[in-house]
Residue, then its C-alpha position, 0 to 999 in steps of 0.5 A: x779458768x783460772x782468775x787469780x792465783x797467788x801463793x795457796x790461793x786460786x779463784x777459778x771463773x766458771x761452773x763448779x762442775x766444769x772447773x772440777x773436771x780436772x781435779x783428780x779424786x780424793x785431794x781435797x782436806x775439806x770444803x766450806x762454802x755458801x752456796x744458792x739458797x734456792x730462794x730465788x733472793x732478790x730476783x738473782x738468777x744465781x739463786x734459782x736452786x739448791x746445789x744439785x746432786x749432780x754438783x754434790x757428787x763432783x764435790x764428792x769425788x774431790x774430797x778425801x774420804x773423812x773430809x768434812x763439808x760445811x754449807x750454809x742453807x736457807x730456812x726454808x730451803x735447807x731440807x732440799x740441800x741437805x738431801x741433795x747432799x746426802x743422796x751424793x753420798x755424804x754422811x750428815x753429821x749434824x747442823x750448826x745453828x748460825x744466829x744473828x741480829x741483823x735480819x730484817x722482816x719481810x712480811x706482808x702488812x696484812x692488815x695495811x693490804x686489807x685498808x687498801x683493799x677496802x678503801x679504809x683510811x690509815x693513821x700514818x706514824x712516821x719513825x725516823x731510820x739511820x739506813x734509808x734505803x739499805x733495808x727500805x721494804x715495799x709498802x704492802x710489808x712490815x713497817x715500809x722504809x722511805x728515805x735515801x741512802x743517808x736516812x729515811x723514816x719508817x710508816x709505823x702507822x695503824x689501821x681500822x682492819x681485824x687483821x691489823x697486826x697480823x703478817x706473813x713472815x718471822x724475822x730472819x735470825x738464824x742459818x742452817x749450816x750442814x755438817x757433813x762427811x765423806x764416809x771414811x775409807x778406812x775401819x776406823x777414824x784412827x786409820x782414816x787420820x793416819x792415811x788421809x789426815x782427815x776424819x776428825x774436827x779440831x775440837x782444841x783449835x776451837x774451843x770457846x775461849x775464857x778469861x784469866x779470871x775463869x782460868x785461874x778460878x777452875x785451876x783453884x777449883x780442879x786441885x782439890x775433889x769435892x770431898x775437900x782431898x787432893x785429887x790426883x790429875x788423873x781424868x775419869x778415875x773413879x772416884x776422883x774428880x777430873x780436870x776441866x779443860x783450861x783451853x775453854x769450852x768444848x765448840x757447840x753446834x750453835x755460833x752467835x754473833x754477840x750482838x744484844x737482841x741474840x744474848x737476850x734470847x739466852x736465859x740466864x743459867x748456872x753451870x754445875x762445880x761438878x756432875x757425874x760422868x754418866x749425866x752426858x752419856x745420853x746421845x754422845x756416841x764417843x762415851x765410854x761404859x766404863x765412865x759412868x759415875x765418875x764425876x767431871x769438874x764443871x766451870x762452875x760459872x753463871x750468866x747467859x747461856x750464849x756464854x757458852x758458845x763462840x762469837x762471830x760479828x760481820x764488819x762492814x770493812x770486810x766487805x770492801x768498797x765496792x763490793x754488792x755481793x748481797x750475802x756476804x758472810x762475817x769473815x771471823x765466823x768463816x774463820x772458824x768454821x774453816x779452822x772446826x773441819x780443817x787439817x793443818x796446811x790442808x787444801x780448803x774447796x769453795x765451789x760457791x765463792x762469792x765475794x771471796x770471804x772463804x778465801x781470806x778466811x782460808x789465807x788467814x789461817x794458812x790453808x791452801x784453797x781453791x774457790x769457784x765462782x760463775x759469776x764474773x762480779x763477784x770473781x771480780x770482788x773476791x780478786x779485789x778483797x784478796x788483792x787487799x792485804 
């Protein structure tokens, strides 16, 4: 059933499976989506599994051959759905690591379970929280959260147990995202791109962008090789060292979210001026023999690593007022990853919508799309957030 329509863009209430009855084969450019962990979160009978791969198939047929999928996973789930979509058909083509610094740990104070257990009395040190009962945790867990919406205090306190210290969980910093494809129809990319317009990554349109200051500094650099001559802007030549791309980075399978807990992760490092072409060749299924011992201009640049790789950070605006949806995706990050495996103009499918993000990422790049989403709230929060201009 179709809940809002709009321009390019179509929210449909109902099972995926049956709202895709009636889609013809072959016709959708790509498919983003975040779809049920399988993890059961916070009792949501949503999340009771992974998409199975009855639900992959149907998304299958839908999708033009050399069209790329992108689906979120959870941790602890990710190699179920990953199968599920692999067994539909798909290629799997390699994982996006999406990191953050807003998780929260949901581990069991073992040590606080033990006292309990054996009636030993506990030192009660109170630390005071801004977000009450946004992360509040019941009292068996890591650093239990009292308090009402507007502030609260977190139970730091300490026992007498051996096992104080010791818990059940890590701190949630990061989701798996697959990259798949569906097998080309054609011999070749080149064919596949001609005929479908699908079968490539836009690896331009998403490069890691770079300041002035970097532009103008690998222009300097990329005038002259390293022997001091001018170098004809000529790339992989033997002998001659290449052009870097101004344009920025080429995008990694690892996106961040800047805050300062995920850049500290990152080890400062130096980049090389120069290096040679043969150092890369290792697992880049594209390199080409002839290429081996040309040298590559490098950016030449120092810091953290996490410089490398395109910054993503959720707002609280974006979610809207009124909207509950408990795993709402920044909009930025669903930006570019709709922009990464996306045609221009092409038709975005979103069997898992949600509260809608993918949809106004979709909007913001001018893509056609069509998102589906069983649950009436959240179509009811999507139709809001789109009806937002």
């Amino acid at each position: 059933m179709i809940y809002y329509k709009e321009g390019g863009i179509v929210v449909r209430h109902g099972k995926m499976e049956t709202e895709l009855v009636d889609c013809p084969d072959n016709h959708f450019d790509s498919c983003v989506t975040d779809p049920p962990y399988g993890l059961k979160f916070m009792g949501k009978k949503w999340d009771y599994d992974v998409p199975s791969v009855d639900q992959w198939k149907e998304v299958y047929r839908v999708m033009k051959p050399g069209a790329f999928l992108l689906s979120f996973g959870g941790t602890r789930t990710y190699h179920r759905m990953v199968v599920n979509i692999e067994d539909a058909g798909f290629e799997i083509r390699d994982m996006i690591q999406w990191i953050y610094g807003s998780g929260f740990p949901k581990s069991l104070n073992i040590g606080k379970a033990v006292d309990k257990l054996q009636g030993n009395e506990r030192e009660r040190i109170l630390v005071p929280t801004k977000t009450g009962n946004s992360i509040r945790r019941g009292e068996g867990e890591q650093g239990s959260t009292y308090g009402d919406a507007h502030g609260g205090f977190t139970d730091i306190g300490k026992g007498t147990s051996e096992w104080e210290g010791w818990g059940t969980a890590l701190k949630p910093a990061n989701e798996p995202i697959c990259l798949a494809r569906k097998p080309l129809s054609e011999k070749t990319v080149a064919l596949n791109v001609l005929k479908w317009g699908t079968g490539g990554i836009n690896v331009d349109g998403c490069r890691v962008g770079m300041s002035n200051d970097d532009i103008d500094m690998l222009e300097a650099k990329s005038s002259k090789s390293p022997t001091g001559k001018k170098a004809e802007n000529v790339p992989f030549v033997e002998g001659v060292a290449s052009r870097p791309n101004l344009q920025g980075r080429f995008p990694a399978n690892v996106i961040h979210d800047g805050s300062e807990e995920v850049v500290g992760l990152f080890p400062g490092t130096k980049s090389p001026a120069t290096y040679l072409r043969s150092s890369a060749a290792h697992g880049n299924i594209d390199w080409n023999p002839k290429d081996a011992g040309t040298e590559q201009i490098g950016f030449g640049d120092s810091g953290s690593a996490a410089r490398f790789f395109y910054c993503a950070k959720a707002s609280k605006s974006e979610r809207g007022q009124d909207n509950k949806h408990p795993t709402v995706k920044p909009l930025k990050l669903m930006t570019y990853l709709c922009r990464l495996v996306t045609p221009p103009e092409g038709k975005i499918l979103d069997p898992f919508l949600g509260s809608g993000t993918t949809a106004l990422a979709g909007r913001a790049e001018g893509y056609r799309f069509v998102g589906i989403e069983n649950d009436i709230e959240a179509c009811l929060t999507a139709k809001k957030r789109l009806e937002i201009k």
